[in-house]
TILOZA-124378 format. One record per residue (C-alpha): x, y negated, z negated. Coordinates in steps of 0.5 Angstrom, whole numbers, padded with zeros to 4 digits, always signed. Each point is the difference from the previous one (the first is absolute). Layout:
<recs>
XYZ/...
</recs>
This chain:
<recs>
-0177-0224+0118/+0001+0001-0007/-0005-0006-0002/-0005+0003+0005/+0002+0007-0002/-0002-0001-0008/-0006-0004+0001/-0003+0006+0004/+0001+0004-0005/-0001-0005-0006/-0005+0004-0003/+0005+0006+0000/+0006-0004-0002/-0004-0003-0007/-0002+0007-0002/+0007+0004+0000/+0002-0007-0004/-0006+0001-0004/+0001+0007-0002/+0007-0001-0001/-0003-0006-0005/-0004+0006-0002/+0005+0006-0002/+0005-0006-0003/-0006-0002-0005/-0001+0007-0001/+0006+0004+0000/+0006-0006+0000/+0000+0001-0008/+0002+0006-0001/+0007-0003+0002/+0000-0003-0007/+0000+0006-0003/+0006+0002+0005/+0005-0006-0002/+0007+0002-0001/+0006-0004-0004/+0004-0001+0006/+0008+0000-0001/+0005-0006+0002/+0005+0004+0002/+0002+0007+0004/+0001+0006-0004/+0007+0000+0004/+0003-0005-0004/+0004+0001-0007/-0004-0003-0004/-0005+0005+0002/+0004+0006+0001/+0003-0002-0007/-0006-0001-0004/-0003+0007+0003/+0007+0002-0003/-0001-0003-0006/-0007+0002-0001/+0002+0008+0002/+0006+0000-0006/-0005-0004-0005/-0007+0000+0001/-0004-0007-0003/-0008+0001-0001/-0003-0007+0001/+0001-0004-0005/-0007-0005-0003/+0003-0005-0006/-0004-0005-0005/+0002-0007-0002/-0003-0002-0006/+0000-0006-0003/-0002-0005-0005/+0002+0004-0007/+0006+0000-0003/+0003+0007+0001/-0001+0004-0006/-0006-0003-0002/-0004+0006-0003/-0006+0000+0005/+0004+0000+0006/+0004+0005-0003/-0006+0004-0001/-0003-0003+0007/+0006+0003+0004/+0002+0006-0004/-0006+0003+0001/-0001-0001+0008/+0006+0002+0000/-0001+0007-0003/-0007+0000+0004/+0004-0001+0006/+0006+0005-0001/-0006+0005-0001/-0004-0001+0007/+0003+0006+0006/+0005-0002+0004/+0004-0006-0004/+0007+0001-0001/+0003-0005-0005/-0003-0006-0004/+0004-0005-0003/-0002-0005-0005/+0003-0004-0006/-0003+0005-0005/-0001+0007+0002/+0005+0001+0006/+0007-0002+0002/+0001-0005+0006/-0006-0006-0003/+0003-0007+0000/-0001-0007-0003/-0002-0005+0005/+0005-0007+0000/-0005-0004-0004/-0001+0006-0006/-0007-0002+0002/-0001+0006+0004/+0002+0008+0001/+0000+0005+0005/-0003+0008+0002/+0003+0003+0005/-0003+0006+0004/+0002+0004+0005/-0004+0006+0003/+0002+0007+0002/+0004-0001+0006/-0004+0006+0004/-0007-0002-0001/-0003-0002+0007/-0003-0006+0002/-0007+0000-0001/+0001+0004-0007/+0006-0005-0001/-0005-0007+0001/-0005+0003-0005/+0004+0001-0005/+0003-0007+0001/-0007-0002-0001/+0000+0003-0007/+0005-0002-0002/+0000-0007+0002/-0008+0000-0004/+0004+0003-0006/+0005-0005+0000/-0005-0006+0001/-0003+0002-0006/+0005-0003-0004/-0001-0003-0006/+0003-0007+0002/-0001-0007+0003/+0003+0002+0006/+0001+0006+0004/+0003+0000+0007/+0001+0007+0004/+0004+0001+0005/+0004+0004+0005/+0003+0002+0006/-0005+0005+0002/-0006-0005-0003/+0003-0005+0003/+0000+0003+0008/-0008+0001-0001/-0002-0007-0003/+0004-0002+0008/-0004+0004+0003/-0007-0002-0004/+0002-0007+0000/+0002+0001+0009/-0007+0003+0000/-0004-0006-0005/+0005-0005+0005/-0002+0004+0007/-0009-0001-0003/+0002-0008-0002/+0004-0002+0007/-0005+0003+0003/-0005-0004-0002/+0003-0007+0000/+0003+0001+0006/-0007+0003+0003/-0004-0006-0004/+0004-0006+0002/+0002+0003+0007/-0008-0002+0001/+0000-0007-0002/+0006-0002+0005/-0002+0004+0006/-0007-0003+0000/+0004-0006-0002/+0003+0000+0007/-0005+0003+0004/-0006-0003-0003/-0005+0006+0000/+0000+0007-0005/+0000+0004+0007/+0006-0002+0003/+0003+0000-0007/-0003+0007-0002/+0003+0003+0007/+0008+0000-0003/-0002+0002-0007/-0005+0005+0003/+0007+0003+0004/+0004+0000-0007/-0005+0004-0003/+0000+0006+0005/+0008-0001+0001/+0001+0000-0008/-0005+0007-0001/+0003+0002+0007/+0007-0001-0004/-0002+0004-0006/-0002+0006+0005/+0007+0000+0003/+0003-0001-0007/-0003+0006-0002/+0002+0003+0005/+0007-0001+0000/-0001+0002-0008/+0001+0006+0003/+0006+0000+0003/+0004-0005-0004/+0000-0004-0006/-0005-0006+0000/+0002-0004-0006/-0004-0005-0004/+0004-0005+0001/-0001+0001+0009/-0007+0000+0000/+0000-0007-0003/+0005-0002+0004/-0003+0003+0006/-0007-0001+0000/+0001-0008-0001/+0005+0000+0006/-0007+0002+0004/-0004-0003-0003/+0003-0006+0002/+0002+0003+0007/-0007+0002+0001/-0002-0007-0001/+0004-0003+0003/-0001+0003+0006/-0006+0000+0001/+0000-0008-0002/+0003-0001+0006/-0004+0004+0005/-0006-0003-0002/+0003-0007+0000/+0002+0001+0007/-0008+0002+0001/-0002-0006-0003/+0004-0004+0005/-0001+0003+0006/-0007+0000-0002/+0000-0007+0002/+0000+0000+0007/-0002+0008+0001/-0005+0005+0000/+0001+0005-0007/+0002+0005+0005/+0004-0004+0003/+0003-0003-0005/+0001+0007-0004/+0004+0002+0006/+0005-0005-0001/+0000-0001-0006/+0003+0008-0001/+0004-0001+0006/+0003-0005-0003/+0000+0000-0008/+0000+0007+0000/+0006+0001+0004/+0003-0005-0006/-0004+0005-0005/+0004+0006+0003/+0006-0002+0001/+0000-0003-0006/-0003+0006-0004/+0006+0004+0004/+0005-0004-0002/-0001+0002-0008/-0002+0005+0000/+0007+0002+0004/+0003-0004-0005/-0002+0003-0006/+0002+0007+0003/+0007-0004+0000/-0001+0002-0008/+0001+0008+0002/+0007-0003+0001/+0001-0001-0007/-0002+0008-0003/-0002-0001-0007/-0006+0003-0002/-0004-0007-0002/+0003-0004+0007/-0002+0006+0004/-0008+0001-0004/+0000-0007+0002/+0002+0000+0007/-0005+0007+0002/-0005-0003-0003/+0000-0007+0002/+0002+0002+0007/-0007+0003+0001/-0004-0005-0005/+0003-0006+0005/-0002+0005+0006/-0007+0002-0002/-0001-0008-0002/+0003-0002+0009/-0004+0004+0001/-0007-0002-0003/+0001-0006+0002/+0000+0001+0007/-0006+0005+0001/-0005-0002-0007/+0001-0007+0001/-0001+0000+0008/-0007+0005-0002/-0003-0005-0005/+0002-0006+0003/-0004+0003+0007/-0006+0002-0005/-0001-0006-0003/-0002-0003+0007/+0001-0008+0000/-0001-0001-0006/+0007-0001-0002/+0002-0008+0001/+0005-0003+0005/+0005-0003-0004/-0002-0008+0002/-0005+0001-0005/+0006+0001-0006/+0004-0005+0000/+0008+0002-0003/+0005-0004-0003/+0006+0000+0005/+0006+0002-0005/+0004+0003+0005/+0000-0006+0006/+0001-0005-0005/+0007+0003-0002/+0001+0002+0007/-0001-0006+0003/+0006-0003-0006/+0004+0005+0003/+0000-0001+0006/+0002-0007-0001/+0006+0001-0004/+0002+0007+0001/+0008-0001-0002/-0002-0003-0005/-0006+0005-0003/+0004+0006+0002/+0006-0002-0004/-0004-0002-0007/-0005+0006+0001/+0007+0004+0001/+0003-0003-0006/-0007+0000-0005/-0001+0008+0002/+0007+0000-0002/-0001-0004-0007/-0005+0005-0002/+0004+0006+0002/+0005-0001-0004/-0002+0002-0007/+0001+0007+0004/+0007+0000-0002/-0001+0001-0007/-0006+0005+0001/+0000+0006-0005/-0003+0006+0003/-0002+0006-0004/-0005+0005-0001/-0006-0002-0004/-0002+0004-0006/-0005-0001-0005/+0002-0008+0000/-0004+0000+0007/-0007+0001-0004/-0004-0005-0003/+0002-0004-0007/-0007+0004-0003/+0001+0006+0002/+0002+0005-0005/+0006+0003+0003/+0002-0005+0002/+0000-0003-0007/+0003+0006-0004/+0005-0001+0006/+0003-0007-0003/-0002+0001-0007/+0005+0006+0001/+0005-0004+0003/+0001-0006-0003/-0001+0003-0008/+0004+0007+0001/+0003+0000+0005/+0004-0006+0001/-0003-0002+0006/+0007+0005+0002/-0001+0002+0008/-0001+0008-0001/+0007+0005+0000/+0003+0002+0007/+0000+0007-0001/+0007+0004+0003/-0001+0008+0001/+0006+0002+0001/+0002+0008+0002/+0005+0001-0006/-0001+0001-0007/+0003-0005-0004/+0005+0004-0004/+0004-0001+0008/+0007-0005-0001/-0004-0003+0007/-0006-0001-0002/+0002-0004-0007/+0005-0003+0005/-0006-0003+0004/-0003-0002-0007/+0007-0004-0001/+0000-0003+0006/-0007-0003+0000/+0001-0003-0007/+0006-0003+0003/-0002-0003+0007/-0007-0002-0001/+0001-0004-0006/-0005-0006+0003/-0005+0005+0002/+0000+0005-0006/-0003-0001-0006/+0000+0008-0003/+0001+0007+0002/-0003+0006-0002/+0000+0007+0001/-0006+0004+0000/+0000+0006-0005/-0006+0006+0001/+0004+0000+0008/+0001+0007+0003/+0008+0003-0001/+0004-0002+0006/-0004-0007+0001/+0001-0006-0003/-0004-0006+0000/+0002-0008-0001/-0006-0005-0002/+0004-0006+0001/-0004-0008-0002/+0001-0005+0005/+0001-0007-0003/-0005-0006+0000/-0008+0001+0001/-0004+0005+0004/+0001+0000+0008/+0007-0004-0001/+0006+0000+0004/+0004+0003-0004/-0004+0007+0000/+0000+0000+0008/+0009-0002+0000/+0000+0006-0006/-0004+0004+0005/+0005-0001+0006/+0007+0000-0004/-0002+0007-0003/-0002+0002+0007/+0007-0002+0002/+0004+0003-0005/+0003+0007+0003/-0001+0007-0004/+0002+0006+0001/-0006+0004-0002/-0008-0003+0002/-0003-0005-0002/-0007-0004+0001/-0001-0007-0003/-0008-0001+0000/-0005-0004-0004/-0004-0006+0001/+0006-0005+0001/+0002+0006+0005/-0006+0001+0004/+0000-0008+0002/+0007+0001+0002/-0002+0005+0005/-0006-0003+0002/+0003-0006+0002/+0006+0004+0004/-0005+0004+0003/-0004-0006+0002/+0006-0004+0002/+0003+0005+0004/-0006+0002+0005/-0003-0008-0001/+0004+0000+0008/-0004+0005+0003/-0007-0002-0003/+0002-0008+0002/+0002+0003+0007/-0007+0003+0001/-0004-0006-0003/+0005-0005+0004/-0001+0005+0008/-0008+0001-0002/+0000-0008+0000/+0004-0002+0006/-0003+0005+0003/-0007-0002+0000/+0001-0006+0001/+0004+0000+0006/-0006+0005+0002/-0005-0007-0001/+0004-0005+0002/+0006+0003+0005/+0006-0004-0004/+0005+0002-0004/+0000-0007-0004/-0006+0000-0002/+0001+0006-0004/+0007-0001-0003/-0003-0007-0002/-0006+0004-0004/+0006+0004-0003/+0004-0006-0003/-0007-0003-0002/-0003+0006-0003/+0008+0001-0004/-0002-0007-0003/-0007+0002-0001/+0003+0006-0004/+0006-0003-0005/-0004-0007-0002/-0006+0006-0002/+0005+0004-0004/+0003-0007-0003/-0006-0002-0002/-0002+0006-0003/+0007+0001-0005/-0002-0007-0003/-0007+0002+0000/+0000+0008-0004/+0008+0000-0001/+0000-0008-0003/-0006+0001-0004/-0003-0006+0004/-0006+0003+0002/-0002+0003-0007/-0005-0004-0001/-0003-0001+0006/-0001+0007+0003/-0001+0003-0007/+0006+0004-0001/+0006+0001-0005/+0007-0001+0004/+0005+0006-0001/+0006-0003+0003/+0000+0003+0006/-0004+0002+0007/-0002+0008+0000/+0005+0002+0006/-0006+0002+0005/-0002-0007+0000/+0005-0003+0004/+0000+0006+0006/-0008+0000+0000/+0000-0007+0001/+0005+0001+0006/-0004+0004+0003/-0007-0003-0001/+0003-0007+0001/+0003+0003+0007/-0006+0003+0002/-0006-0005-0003/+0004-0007+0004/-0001+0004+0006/-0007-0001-0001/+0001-0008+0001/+0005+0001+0005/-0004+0004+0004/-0006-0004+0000/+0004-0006+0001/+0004+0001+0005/-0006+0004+0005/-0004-0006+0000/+0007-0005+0001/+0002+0005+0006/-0008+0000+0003/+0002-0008+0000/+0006+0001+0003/-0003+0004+0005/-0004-0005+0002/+0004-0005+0000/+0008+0002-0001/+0002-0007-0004/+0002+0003-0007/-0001-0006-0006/-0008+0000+0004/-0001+0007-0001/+0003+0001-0007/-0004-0006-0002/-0007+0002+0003/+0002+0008-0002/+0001-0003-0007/-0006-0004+0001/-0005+0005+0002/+0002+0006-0004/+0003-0004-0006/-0008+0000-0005/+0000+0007+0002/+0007+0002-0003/-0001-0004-0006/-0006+0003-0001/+0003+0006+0000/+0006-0002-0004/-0005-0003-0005/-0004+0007+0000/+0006+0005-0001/+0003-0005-0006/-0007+0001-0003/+0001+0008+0001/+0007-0001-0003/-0002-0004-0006/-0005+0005-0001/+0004+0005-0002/+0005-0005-0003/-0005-0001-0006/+0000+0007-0002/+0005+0002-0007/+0006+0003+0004/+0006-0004+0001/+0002+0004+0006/-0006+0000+0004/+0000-0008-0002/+0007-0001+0003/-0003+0003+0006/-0006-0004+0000/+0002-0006-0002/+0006+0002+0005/-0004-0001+0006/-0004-0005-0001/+0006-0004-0001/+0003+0002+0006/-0006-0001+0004/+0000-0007-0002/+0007-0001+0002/-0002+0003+0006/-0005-0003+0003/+0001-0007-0002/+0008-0001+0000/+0001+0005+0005/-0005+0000+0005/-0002-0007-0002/+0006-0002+0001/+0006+0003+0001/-0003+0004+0007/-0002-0005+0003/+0007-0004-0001/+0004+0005+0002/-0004+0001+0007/+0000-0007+0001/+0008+0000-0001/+0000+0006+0006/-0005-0002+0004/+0000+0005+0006/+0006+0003-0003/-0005+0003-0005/-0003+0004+0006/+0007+0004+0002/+0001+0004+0004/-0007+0002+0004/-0005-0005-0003/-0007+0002-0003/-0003+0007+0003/-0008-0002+0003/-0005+0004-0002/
</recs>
């Protein structure tokens, strides 16, 4: 009925697909304009509700540095060089302090006596647009230096150069993926029009999506950070989806009239496209569970983005498919490696054997996981060759000592209180493994107090977090807030930590659920479960070595920080979870048709795998393509999530589903089935 439906009124279903293309080209820009710096945390947390404290007793601008290097310090020219940007800069409107070597207090001497530092900080209350021009200017001014090299950086500048460099990726990805997505699709069918139906359905949805981001623009935050995360999702869906149909098309065309066989080919394969687009979709919303603001930009905006991508797969692609006629070939005229049956067939010979190695491999890749450090990205997520990114390390490494930043303690006491210099003895005397030195902050209102506290080691080492926790734990008779970076991972984390069951419960019901809908078992989806968790850990595991090891540096292009952004691993679980449902439902619709006609499992598994196996492999291979594309762009948390995908759709499609589920079905046999068997449709 909804094939005979969307082919009635094909011409109408192209139009609306094509004016939403229209007014995405037309009006999706505007979301560019509308980007936001979304938050890992909750303004709920201490660290947040301290920092408001802190920012309320004593107000900081937004600070702008220069890192000059290649001169001695008191060389006459770079003294005259830096002392008159410095006074040009302490005249312009809306600076508040200039610290140099030579006119001003606060200018440092880099560890190699080869460089020096000016430091700028901005009126704290100037508004952001006037704020951004005047980091403009003074950026200019301190590029001019006199000297051989010049860095300039900045929290702020540094928070632009991400989005800039988010949208420079977004434009990149976009184009690799769309111009290799081309060759392997005409690859696998054989012809542009059957390889140009997919890429057309990733067109419409990715402008449909900037329509809907713009949208909810509206109503919450839309980081730079989500748009690329979101928009290579439905690309790589929408791709996917639309491969299986018009391969299911091809197939039937074999032995059917074109309407016939786009009739079975939707009642078939897009049953499979809905339900599996239903299943991520759903998933990703598991992400609300989490309530950070960057987790639930993702969430909303990736839910919809997945919604509109089913969607154009099951009407755009029926549409066109019926308005090329019979010009698009059966698949007997394409000949396909058959990946997938020849490890199947492996399987089904020894499945004890292949099910206990490939539990164990899976396992071997996992277990870097242990070690992982997981951390919120800052400028080290940038490219090697970005500015900010420069200015960042060159600050670390040669002023700061590569010291992670103070743990900062607001205390409500002055600190002429007997309790509070008591707090401060006891933090020096029980936290000596953790502490490297304590400091109270001058300029602080009467009746508040607050400690700068540095951690020992480097930055994003262990002992910043353990600092953070003990002071927490430490009773006082007054307030107190601990907050700082070290403190915003911590409660990240915990809040991550604490509502990971409920997100998990959503993910693991959505999946049971539609699969026992497909198949009327409950094995098969408890199998599923156990496959994706492997599928999910050996990803991860693979990742630390890669990003936190520093294996993959040169490779994908990348500079290690020693650690994964903490988002990583969360979007990962939901991605993973909801993309294997892609191969598990392709698979397993085509294995319970066989079953249906003939309940022999091993036979079924074999000519399911067999039947849908070239589809799914060239599905894997299109969305990793996508994701890689996106893996080539600078920013470091955005090719974790790339590369992160690709590797676990590798995992998946040849370990998994090659592999471990046909040997698990194979050891169950009818068990698989329990307790009513497959629901005929």
């Amino acid at each position: 009925m909804f094939a005979a439906w969307v082919t009635k009124l094909r011409w109408v279903v192209v139009g609306l697909w094509l004016a939403v293309t229209i007014a995405g080209a037309v009006f999706g820009g505007g979301l560019f304009d509308r980007l936001a710096t979304t938050g890992t945390n909750r303004a709920d947390s201490q660290s947040a509700v301290g920092q408001r404290h802190v920012d309320e007793l004593t107000p900081t601008g937004s600070h702008v540095y220069a890192v000059v290097e290649g001169l001695a310090p008191y060389d006459p020219k770079l003294v005259a060089s830096v002392s008159a940007a410095a006074q040009e800069i302490r005249a312009m409107p809306g600076v508040k302090e200039v610290n140099d070597l030579y006119t001003g207090v606060g200018g440092r001497i880099g560890a190699d006596n080869r460089s020096v530092s000016v430091e700028v900080e901005l009126d704290p209350a100037l508004a952001e647009a006037p704020r951004e021009a005047l980091e403009d200017r003074v950026h200019d001014r301190l590029e001019r230096i006199q000297a051989p090299s010049v860095h300039v950086g900045g929290d702020k500048l540094a928070e632009r150069a991400f989005a800039d460099q988010s949208v420079h990726d977004l434009a990149i990805g976009e184009s690799v993926a769309f111009a290799a997505l081309l060759v392997a699709l005409y690859l696998f069918f054989g012809g542009f029009l059957a390889a140009a139906l997919p890429l057309a359905v990733a067109v419409a949805s990715v402008l449909g999506s900037l329509l809907v981001l713009l949208g909810l623009s509206h109503v919450t935050k839309v980081s730079e950070y989500s748009l690329n995360v979101v928009t290579l999702l439905g690309i790589g869906l929408a791709v996917d989806y639309s491969l299986l149909i018009v391969a299911r098309y091809r197939e039937e065309r074999q032995h059917r009239d074109p309407d016939e066989a786009l009739r079975v080919a939707v009642r078939r394969a897009g049953r499979a496209v809905a339900i599996s687009g239903l299943a991520v979709t759903l998933t990703l919303a598991g992400l609300t569970a989490f309530a950070e603001p960057l987790l639930a930009a993702v969430a909303l905006g990736g839910a919809a983005v997945v919604a509109l991508a089913t969607l154009a797969a099951l009407t755009l692609v029926p549409a066109l498919i019926s308005l090329t006629g019979d010009r698009i070939r059966p698949a007997a005229a394409v000949r396909w490696g058959g990946l997938l049956p020849r490890l199947a067939a492996r399987a089904q010979r020894n499945p004890a054997r292949v099910a206990l190695l490939a539990t164990v491999g899976l396992l071997v890749l996992a277990a870097p996981l242990l070690g992982a450090n997981l951390a919120n990205s800052d400028a080290r997520a940038l490219p090697g060759s970005n500015e900010a990114r420069q200015a960042y390390d060159v600050m670390e490494s040669k002023f700061l000592n590569d010291a992670p930043p103070p743990v900062s303690v607001l205390l409500q006491a002055g600190p002429e209180r007997a309790d509070v210099r008591d707090l401060m003895n006891r933090i020096a005397a029980q936290l000596p493994g953790e502490l490297l030195r304590q400091d109270v902050r001058s300029d602080v209102p009467a009746g508040w107090t607050i400690l700068d506290l540095t951690p020992k080691g480097k930055v994003g080492d262990r002992p910043g977090y353990d600092l953070v926790r003990a002071i927490r734990a430490m009773p006082t008779p007054f307030a107190k807030w601990v907050t700082g970076p070290a403190a915003e991972v911590v409660d990240y984390r915990d809040s991550i930590a604490g509502r990971l069951p409920g997100a998990a419960l959503v993910v693991l019901l959505v999946t049971v659920l539609l699969l026992f809908a497909l198949t009327g078992s409950l094995v098969i989806p408890l199998k599923a479960v156990l496959m994706n968790l492997l599928t999910l850990a050996a990803t991860l595991g693979v990742m630390v070595v890669l990003f936190q090891w520093g294996w993959g540096q040169v490779p994908l292009f990348f500079d290690s920080w020693g650690g994964l952004d903490l988002t990583t691993p969360v979007l990962l679980f939901v991605f993973i979870f909801g993309l294997s449902m892609d191969y598990e439902v392709f698979l397993l619709a085509r294995i319970k048709e066989e079953y249906d006609l003939r309940p022999d499992t091993g036979r079924a598994v074999l000519r399911g795998i067999t039947h849908s196996g070239p589809v799914v492999t060239a599905a894997a291979v299109c969305i990793g393509i996508v994701f890689l594309g996106f893996a080539a762009g600078g920013l470091v948390a955005v090719k974790e999530i790339g590369v992160g995908m690709a590797v676990a759709i590798l995992i998946d499609v040849t370990v998994v589903r090659g592999l471990l589920l046909p040997a698990f079905m194979g050891l169950l046999d009818r068990v698989n089935w329990w307790p009513r068997g497959p629901v005929k449709y």
